[in-house]
KOLGUTI-757634 format. One record per residue: residue in three letters; x, z, y of N, C-alpha, C in turn. Coordinates in steps of 0.02 Angstrom, whole numbers, plus 50000, padded with zeros to 5 digits. Layout:
N
ALAXZYXZYXZY/...
//
This chain:
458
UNK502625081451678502545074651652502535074951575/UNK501935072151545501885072151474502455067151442/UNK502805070151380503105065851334502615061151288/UNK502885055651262502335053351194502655053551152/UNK502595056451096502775058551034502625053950976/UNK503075052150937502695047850889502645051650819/UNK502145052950786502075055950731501955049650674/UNK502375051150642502655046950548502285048450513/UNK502125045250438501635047050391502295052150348/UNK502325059550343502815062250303502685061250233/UNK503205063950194503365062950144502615066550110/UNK502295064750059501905070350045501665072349958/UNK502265069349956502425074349876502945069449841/UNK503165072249784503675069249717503625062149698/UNK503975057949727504085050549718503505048949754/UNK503195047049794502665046349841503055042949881/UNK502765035049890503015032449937502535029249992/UNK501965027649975501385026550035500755030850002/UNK500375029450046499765031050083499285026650082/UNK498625028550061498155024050097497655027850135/UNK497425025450215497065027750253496495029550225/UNK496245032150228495145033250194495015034950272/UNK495215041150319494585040850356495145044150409/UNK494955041150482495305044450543495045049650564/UNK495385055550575495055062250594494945063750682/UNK495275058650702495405059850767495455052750810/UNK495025050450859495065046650904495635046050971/UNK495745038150968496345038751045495775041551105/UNK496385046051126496195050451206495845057851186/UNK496005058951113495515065451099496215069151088/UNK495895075051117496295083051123496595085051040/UNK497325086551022497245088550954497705094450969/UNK497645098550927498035107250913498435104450877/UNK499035111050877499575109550838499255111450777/UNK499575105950726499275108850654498445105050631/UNK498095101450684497335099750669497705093950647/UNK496955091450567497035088350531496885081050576/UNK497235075150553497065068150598496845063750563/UNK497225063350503496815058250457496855062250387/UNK496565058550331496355057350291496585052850238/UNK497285056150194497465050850166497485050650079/UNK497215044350064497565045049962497965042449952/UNK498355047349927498885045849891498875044549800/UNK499405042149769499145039749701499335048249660/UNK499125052749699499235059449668498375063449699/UNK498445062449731497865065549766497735064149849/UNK496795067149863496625064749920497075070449969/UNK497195069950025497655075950057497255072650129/UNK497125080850186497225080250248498075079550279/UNK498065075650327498855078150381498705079550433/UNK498955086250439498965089750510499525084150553/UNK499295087250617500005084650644500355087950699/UNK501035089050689501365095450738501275095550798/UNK501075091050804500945092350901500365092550946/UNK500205096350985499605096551020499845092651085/UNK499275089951089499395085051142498765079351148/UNK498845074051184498015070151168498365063151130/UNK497965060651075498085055351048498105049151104/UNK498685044951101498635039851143498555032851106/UNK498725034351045498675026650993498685029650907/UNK498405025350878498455026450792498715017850775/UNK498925020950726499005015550691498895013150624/UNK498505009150600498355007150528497635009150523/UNK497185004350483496625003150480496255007250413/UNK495635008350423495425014450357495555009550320/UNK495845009050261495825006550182496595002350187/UNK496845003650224497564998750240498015004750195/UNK498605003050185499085005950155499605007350216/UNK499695012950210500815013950263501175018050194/UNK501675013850225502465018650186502565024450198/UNK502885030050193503035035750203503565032650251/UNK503625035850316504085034050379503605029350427/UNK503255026750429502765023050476502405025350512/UNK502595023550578502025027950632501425027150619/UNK501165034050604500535036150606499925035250673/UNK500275039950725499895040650801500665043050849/UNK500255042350913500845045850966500405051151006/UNK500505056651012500325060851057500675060351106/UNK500305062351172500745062951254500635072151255/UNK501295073151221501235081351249501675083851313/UNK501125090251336501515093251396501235097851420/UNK501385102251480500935107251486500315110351484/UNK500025113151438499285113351421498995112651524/UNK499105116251564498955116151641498945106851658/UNK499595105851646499465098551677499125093551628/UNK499065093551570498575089651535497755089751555/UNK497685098351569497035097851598497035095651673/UNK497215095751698497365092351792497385087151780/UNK497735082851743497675075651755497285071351700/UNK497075076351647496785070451593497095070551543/UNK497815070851542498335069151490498675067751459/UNK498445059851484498915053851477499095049651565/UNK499105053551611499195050751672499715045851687/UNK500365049951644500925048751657501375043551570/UNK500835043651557501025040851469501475034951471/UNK501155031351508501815024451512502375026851536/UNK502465029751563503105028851622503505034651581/UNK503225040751528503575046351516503735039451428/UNK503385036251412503715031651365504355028151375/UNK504305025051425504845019351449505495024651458/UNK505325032551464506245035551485506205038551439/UNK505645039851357505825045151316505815039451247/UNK506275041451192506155039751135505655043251104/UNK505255037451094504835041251052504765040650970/UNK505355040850959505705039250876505875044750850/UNK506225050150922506675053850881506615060450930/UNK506125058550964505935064051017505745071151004/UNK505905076850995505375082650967505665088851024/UNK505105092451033505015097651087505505102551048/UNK506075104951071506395111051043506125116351020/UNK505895120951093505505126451104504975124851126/UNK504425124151088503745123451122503455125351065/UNK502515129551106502195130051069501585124451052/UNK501845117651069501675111651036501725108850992/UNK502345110550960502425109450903502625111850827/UNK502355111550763502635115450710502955111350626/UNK503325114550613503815109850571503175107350499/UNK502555108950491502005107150455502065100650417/UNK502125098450359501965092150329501135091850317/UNK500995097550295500275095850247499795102150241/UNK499145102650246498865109450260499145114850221/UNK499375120350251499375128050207500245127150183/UNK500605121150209501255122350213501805120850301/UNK502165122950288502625122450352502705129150384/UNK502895129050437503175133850476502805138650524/UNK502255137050546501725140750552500905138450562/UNK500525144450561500005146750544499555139550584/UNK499205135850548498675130250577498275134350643/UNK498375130350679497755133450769497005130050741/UNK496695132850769496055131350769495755124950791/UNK495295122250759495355114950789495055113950847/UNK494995109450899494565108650935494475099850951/UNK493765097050953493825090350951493545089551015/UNK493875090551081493595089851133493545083851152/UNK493535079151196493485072451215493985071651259/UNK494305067751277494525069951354494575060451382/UNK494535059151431494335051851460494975049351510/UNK495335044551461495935044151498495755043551573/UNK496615043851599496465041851677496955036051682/UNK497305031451633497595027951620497605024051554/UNK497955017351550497745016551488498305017651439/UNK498295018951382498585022951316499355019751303/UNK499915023151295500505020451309500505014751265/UNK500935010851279501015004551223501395005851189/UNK501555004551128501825004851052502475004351070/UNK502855005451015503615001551019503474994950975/UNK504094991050985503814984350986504064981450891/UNK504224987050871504414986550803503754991650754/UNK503324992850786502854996650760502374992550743/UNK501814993650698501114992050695500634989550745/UNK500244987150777499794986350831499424992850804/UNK499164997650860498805001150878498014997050863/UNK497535003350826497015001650798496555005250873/UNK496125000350912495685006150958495225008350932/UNK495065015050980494485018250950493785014950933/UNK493605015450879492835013850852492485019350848/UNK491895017050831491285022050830491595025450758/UNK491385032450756491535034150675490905034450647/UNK490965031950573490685030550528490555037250501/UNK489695038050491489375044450463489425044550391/UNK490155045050343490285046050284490725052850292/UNK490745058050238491175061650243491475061050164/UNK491175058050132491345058250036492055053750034/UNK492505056150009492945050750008492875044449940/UNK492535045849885492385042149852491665036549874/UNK491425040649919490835033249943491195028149972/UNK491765030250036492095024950034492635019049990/UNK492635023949949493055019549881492575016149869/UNK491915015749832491475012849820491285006249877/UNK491245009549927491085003649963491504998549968/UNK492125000749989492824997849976492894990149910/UNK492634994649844492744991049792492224984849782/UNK491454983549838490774979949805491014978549926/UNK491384976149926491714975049990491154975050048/UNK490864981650047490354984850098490694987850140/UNK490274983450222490464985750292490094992850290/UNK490404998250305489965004550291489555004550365/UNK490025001650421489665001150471488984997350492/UNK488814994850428488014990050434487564993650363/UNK487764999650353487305004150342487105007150350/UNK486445012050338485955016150376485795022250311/UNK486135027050332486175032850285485695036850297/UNK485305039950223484605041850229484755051950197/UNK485525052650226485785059050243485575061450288/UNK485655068850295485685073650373485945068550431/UNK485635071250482486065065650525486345058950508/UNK485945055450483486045048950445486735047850424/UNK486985053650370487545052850352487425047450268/UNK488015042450275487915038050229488115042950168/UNK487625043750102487775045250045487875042049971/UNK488245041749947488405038449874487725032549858/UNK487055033049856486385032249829486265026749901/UNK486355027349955486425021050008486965016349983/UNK487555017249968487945012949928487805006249882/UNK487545011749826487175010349786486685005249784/UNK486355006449828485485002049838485794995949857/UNK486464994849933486614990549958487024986749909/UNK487114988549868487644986249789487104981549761/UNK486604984249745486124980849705485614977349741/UNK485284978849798484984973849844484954966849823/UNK484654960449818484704956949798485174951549877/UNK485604948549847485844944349890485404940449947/UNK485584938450004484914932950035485354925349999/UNK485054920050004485074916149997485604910150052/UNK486074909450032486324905350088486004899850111/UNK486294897150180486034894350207486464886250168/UNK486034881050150486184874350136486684870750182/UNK487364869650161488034868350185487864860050200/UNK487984857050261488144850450262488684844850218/UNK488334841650181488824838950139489404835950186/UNK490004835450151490734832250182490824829750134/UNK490894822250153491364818550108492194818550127/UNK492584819250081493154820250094493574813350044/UNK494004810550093494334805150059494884808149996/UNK495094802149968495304804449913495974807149917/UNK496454805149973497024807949995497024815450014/UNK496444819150047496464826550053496434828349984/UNK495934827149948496274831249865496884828849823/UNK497064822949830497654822549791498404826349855/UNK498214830149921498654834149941498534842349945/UNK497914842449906497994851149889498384852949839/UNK498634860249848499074861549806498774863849720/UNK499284863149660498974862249620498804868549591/UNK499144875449628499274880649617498534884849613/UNK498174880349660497384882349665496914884449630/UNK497054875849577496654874049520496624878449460/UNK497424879249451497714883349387497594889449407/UNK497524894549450497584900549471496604903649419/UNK497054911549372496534911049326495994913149342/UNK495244911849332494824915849369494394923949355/UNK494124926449393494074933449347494004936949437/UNK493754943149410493784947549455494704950549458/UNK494794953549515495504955249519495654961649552/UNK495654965749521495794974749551496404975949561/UNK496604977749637497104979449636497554985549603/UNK498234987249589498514989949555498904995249609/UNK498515000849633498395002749687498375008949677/UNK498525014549709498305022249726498375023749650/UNK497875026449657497805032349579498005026949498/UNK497705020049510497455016949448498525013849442/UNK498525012449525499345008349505499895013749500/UNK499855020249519500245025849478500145026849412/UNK499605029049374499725026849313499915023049269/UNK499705016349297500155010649278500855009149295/UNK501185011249328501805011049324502115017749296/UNK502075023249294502265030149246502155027749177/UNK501405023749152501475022549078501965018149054/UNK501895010649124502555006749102503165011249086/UNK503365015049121504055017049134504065020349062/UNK503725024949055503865028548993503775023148916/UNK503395016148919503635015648867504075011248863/UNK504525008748925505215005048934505695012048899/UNK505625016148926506385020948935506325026448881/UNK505695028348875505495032748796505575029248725/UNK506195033948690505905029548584505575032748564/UNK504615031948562504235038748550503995036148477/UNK504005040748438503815041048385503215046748379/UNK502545045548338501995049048313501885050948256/UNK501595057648233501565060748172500735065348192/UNK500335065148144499885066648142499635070648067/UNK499235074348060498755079948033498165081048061/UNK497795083047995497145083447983497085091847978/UNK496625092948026496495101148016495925103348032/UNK495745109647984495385114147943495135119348016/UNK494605116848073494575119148136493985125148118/UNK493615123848059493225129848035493385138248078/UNK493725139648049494005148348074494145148248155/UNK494575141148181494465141248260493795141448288/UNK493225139148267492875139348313492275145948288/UNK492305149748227492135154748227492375159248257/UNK493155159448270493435164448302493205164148390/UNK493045158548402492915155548472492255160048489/UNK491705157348423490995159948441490975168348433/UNK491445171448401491355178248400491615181548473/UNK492255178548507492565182248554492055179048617/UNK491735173248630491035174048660490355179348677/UNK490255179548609489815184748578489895193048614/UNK490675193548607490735199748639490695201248717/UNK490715194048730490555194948828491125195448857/UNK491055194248923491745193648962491485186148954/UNK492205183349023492025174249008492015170548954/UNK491735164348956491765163148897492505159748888/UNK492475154548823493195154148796493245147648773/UNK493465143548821493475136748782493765132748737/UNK493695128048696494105126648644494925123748659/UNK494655121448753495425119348785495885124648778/UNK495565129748811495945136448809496445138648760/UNK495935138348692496115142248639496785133848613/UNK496675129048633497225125248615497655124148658/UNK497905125448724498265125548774498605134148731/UNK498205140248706498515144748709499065144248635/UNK499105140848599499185138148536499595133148530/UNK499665127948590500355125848629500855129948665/UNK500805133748699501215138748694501535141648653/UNK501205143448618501495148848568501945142848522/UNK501805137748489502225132548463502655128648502/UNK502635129748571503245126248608503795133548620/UNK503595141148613504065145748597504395144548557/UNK504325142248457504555140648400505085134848423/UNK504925131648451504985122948449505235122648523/UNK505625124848567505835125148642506095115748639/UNK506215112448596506695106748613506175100348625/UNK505495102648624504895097348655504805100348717/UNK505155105648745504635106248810505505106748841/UNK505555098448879506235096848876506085090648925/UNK506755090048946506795079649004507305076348954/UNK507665072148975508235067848978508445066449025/UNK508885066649041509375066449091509695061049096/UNK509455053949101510045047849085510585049049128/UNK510835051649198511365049049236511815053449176/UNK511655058149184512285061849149512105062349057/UNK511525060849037511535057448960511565067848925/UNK511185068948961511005077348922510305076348914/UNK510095080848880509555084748862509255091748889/UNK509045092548942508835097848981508175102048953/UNK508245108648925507835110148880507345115648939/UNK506945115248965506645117749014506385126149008/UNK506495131949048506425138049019505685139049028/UNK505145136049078504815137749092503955131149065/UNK503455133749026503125129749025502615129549064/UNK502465122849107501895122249148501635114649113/UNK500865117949093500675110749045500045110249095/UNK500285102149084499705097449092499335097849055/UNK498695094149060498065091749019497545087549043/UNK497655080649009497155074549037496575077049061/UNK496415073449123495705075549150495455066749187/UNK494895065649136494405060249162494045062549251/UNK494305056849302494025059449343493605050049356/UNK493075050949432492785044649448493435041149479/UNK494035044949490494625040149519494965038349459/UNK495005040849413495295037749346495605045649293/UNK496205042449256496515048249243496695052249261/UNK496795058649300497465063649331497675067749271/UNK498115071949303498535077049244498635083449290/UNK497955086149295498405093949324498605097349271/UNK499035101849313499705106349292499525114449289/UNK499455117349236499405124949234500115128149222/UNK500085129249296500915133949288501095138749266/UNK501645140649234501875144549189501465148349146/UNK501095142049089500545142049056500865150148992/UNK501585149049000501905153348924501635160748928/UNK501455162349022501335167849032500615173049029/UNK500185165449019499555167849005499245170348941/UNK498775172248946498275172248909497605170248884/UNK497405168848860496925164448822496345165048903/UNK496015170048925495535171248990495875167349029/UNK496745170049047496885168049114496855157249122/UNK497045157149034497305148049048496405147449048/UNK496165150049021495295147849030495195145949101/UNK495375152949141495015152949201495495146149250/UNK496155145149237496465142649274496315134149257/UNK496015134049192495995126649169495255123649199/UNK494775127649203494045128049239494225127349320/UNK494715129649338494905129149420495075122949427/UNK495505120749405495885112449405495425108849385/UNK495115109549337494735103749293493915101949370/UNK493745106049390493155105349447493665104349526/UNK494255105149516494665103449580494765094249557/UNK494875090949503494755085949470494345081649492/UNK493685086049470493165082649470492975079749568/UNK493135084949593492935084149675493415080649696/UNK494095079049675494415074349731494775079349762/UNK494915085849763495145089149794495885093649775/UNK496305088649721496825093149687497495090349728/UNK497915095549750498305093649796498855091349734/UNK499395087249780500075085249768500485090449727/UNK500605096349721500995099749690500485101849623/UNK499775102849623499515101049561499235097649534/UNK499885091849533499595085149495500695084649470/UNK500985088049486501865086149469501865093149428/UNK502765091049411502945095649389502735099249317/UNK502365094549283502285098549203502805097549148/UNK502905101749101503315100749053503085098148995/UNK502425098248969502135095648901501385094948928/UNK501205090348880500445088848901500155088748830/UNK499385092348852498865091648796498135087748825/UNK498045082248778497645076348791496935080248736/UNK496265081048743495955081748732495545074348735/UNK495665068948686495105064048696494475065548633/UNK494265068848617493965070948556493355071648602/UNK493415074148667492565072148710492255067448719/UNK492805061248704492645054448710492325050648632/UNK492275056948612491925054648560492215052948506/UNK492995051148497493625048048441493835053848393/UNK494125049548362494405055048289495195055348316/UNK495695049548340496055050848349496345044948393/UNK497125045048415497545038048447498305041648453/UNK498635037848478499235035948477499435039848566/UNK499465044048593499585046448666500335041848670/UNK500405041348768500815038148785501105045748831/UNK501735047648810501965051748841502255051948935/UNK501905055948947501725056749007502555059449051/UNK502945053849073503755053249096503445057849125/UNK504055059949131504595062749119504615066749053/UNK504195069049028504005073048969504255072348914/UNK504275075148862504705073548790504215073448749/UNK503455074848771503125076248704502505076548725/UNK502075074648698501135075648703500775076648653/UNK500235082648644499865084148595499235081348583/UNK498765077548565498415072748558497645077348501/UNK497135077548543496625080848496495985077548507/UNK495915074848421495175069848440494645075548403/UNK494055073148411493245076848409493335083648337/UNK493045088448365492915092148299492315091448274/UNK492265088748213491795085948177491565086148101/UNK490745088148085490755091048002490955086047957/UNK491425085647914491745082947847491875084947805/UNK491585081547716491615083547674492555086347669/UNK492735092947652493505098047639493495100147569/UNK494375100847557494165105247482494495112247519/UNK494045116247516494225123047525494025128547481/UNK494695130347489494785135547418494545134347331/UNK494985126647352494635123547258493965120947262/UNK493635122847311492895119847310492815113847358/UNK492365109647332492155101847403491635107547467/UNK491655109247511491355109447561491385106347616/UNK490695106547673490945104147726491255107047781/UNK491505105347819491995108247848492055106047922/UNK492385109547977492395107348043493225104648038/UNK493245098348038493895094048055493985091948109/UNK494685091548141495035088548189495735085448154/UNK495615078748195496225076148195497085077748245/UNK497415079448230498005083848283498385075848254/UNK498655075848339499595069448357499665073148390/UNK500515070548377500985072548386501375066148430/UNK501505065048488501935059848517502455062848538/UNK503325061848508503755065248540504185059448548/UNK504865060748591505355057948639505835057748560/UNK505985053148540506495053748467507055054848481/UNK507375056248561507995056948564508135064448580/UNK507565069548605507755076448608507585078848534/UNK507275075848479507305080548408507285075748369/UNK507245076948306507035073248260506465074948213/UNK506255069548176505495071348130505265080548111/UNK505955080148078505895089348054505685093148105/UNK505925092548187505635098148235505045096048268/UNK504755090248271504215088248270503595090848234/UNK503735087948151503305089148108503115097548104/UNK503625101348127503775108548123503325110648176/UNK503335106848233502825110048300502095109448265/UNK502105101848259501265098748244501085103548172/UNK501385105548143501095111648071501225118648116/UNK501395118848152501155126948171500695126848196/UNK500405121248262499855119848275499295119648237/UNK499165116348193498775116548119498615121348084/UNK499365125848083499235131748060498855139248089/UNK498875137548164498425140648192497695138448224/UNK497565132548200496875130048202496725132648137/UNK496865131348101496535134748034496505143248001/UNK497015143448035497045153048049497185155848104/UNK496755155948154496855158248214497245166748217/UNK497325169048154497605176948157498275175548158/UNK498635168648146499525167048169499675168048226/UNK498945167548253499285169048339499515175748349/UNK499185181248313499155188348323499965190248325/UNK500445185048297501115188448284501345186748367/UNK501065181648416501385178848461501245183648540/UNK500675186148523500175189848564500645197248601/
//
């Protein structure tokens, strides 16, 4: 006799508290392996598959593509049980009746190879099984919920999208994806079908029968109506309402103060075009300034640091893993190059080119998007000379680099022109003061303008 299992949305990373559905991987009454992915979820860190520990056949889901769950909210229930008797009877033969005598809250198979302690692909307790999306056709109908749960969503046709940003898109210009006709492989809907149905010209409504309405129905609408302001209204949601609440937070609880310099980027980017020149990968200007943060957060250890309010310390961190702003079509993220102190100019190249196209696709997991100690903001692609960075909480400090650009310099007694950048400095005023600040942001400077300072760090 099959159990039904209820599987929870787990925890799935650092302060993460919901989920939003994008796409169901798995239909009620379909066969799943321990470990096969079921849905499809974003989080305000990143898009993530969830496996789910139990093999067994889906008997219910719960929550609708684009709906939100909390972390702890039933996800689905599997009816697991002997691979032999699942195939003999279907699967779910016995689903009601093994519901009504089992909790399915707190239920989990001890010893079985049904189930594995897995939160999220490529972690947990063992090795993902192979998927298989067989069909299987109840012989009963699908257990019923507990009565403190969600209503169970039934199976629909699935929708020929696999992009998770087409459905954002559609999502946002409030397109049924299901009344489109995708001019993909296998009429899979692509970004450019979106699109067309975005801009299509409206039809024309149909001419409403006038109503006269006495004067007592409007003097009893509410007035809340009238006044309510008008405008388009985006929710504060996933990726866009995590940033917005991290920036709130940091500038409630941060006293950040900014200090800025003008620097002489000439010799950096000759030094750039020569170590090009010689071959091997090339060498980007992120690189060479990610490698140049390092070496000035060695000098300067008391920016690459937290605060500690419960206990009111200063935690000076041994290890640097820096962030660096990355423009994506979901908004800002911040991946994390770990234990950046240890690299070298190739390795942060190659590792910053890995993240930065993991960025770009939608595809950067939960653990690299946490966990950095200092961040370097490159808005100088955006075309600016300079701004004011909002330090990225938990952090003590952010390095801020706008466009390198030709400007009249006096170098060496003479007016020439010159390759300038503007360098900020945003630090936490309660782990240093101006002097260890100003002291980071001029070594920085000092090795944009003489890239051979690094040679002592090397």
């Amino acid at each position: 006799m099959p159990k039904v299992l209820e599987f929870k949305l787990p925890d799935l990373g650092e302060g993460l508290t919901e989920a939003e559905i994008v796409r169901w991987l798995v239909e009620v009454g379909e066969v799943v392996a321990v470990d096969q992915p079921v849905v499809e979820v974003e989080t305000a860190k990143a898009m993530v598959e969830v496996p789910c520990p139990y093999g067994g056949v889906v008997t219910a889901r719960f929550g609708e593509e684009g709906s939100e769950l909390p972390v702890g909210a039933p996800l689905l229930t599997v009816a697991v049980g002997p691979p032999q008797e699942r195939s003999r009877t279907g699967g779910v033969e016995d689903a009601e009746s093994s519901e009504s005598s089992e909790s399915t809250e707190s239920t989990e198979p001890s010893e079985s190879s049904e189930y594995s302690g897995n939160v999220l692909v490529g972690y947990g307790t063992a090795a993902a099984t192979a998927r298989r999306r067989s069909r299987v056709r109840p012989a009963a109908p699908a257990a019923a919920a507990p009565k403190a749960a969600p209503a169970p969503v039934r199976a629909t046709g699935p929708v020929p999208v696999i992009s998770p940003l087409v459905r954002r898109l559609a999502r946002e210009h409030g397109l049924d994806l299901r009344e489109l006709r995708g001019t993909g492989p296998e009429g899979l809907i692509l970004r450019a079908d979106v699109v067309s149905a975005v801009q299509a010209p409206a039809r024309p409504a149909e001419p409403a029968a006038a109503i006269v309405e006495p004067a007592a129905a409007h003097a009893s609408r509410p007035a809340a109506a009238s006044t309510a302001p008008a405008g388009e209204r985006v929710p504060l949601k996933g990726i866009r309402g995590a940033v917005a609440d991290k920036l709130s937070r940091s500038r409630t609880e941060i006293p950040d103060a900014t200090c800025w310099v003008d620097a002489d980027a000439t010799e950096l980017m000759a030094a750039r075009a020569a170590m090009n020149s010689a071959g091997g990968p090339k060498v980007s200007v992120l690189a060479l300034l990610a490698r140049i943060c390092t070496a000035a957060l060695a000098r300067h250890p008391e920016l690459n640091s937290t605060v500690d309010l419960a206990a009111r310390e200063i935690v000076r961190l041994p290890e640097v893993h820096l962030g660096f702003a990355a423009q994506t079509e979901r908004g800002l993220v911040v991946p994390v190059v770990r234990d950046a102190h240890r690299r070298n100019v190739d390795s942060l190249g190659a590792e910053l080119a890995r993240l930065t196209e993991a960025a770009r696709t939608g595809s950067l997991t939960p653990a690299e998007l946490t966990g950095g100690t200092f961040t370097l903001n490159n808005y100088g692609v955006f075309g600016v000379d300079g701004s004011t960075p909002i330090i990225n909480h938990p952090e003590a400090a952010m390095l801020g680099v706008g466009r390198i650009i030709a400007k009249p310099w006096v170098h060496e007694g003479e007016l020439a022109v010159r390759q300038v950048v503007q360098l900020s400095l945003t630090f936490d005023h309660r782990v240093c003061d101006g002097g260890t600040a100003g002291g980071f942001l001029r070594h920085v400077a000092d090795c944009v303008e003489q890239p051979a300072v690094l040679l002592r760090t090397l």
